[in-house]
C-alpha positions in Angstrom: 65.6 87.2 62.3 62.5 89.4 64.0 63.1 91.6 67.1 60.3 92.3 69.1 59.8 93.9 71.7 56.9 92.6 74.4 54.7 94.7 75.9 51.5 95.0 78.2 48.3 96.8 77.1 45.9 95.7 79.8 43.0 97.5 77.9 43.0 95.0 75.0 41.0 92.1 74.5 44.8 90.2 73.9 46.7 92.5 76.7 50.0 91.3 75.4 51.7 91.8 72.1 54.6 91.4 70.1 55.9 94.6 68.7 58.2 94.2 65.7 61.0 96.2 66.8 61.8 97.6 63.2 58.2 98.2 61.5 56.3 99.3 64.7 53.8 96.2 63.1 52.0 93.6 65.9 52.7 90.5 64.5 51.5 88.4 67.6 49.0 89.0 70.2 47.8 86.6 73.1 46.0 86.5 75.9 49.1 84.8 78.1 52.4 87.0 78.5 54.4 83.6 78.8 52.7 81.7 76.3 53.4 84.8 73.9 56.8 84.3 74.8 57.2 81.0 74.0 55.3 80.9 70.5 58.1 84.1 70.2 61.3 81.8 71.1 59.6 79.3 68.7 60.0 81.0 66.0 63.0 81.9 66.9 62.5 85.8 67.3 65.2 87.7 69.7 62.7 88.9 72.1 62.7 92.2 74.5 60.7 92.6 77.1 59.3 96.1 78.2 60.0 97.0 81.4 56.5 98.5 82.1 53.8 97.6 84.3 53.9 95.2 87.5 56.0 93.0 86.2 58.7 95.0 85.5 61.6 94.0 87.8 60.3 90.6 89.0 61.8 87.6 88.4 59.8 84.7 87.3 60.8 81.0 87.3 61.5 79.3 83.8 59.4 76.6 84.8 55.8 77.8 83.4 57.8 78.7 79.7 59.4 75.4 79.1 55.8 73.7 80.6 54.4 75.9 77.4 57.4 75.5 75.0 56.8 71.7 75.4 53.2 71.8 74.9 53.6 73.9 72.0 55.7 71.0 70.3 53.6 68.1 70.7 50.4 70.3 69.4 51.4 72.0 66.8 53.4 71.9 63.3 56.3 74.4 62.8 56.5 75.8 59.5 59.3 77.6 58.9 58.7 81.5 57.4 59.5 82.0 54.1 62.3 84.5 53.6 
């Protein structure tokens, strides 16, 4: 299984990325922190998020990840990685 770690570089044209937490590689990048997260959980990476930034310390609702997480299932195919 993948650790990342997520993190925000608000200079980027994708200001959040994935950050494999053994390489140093980006293996995901997006334009939506919680959608990241969710495409993360989907393929079922153990995810760590930065505490950088102004989001560090808040507390968001679960609500707008599962809304994604669902949409994600009914639009797209998982294919599993090959190990």
């Amino acid at each position: 299984m993948r650790s990342v770690k997520i993190i925000d570089e608000p200079d980027n044209t994708y200001p959040y990325a994935a950050i494999d937490r053994q390489t140093g590689e980006i293996p995901l990048r997006h334009h939506d922190r919680t959608e990241l997260i969710a495409l993360c959980r989907r393929l079922e990476w153990k995810i760590e998020e930065a505490e950088k930034g102004a989001r560090a310390g808040r507390q968001t609702s679960g609500r707008r990840e599962r809304q994604v997480e669902r949409s994600l299932k009914r639009s797209a195919k998982f294919v599993a990685p090959c190990e």
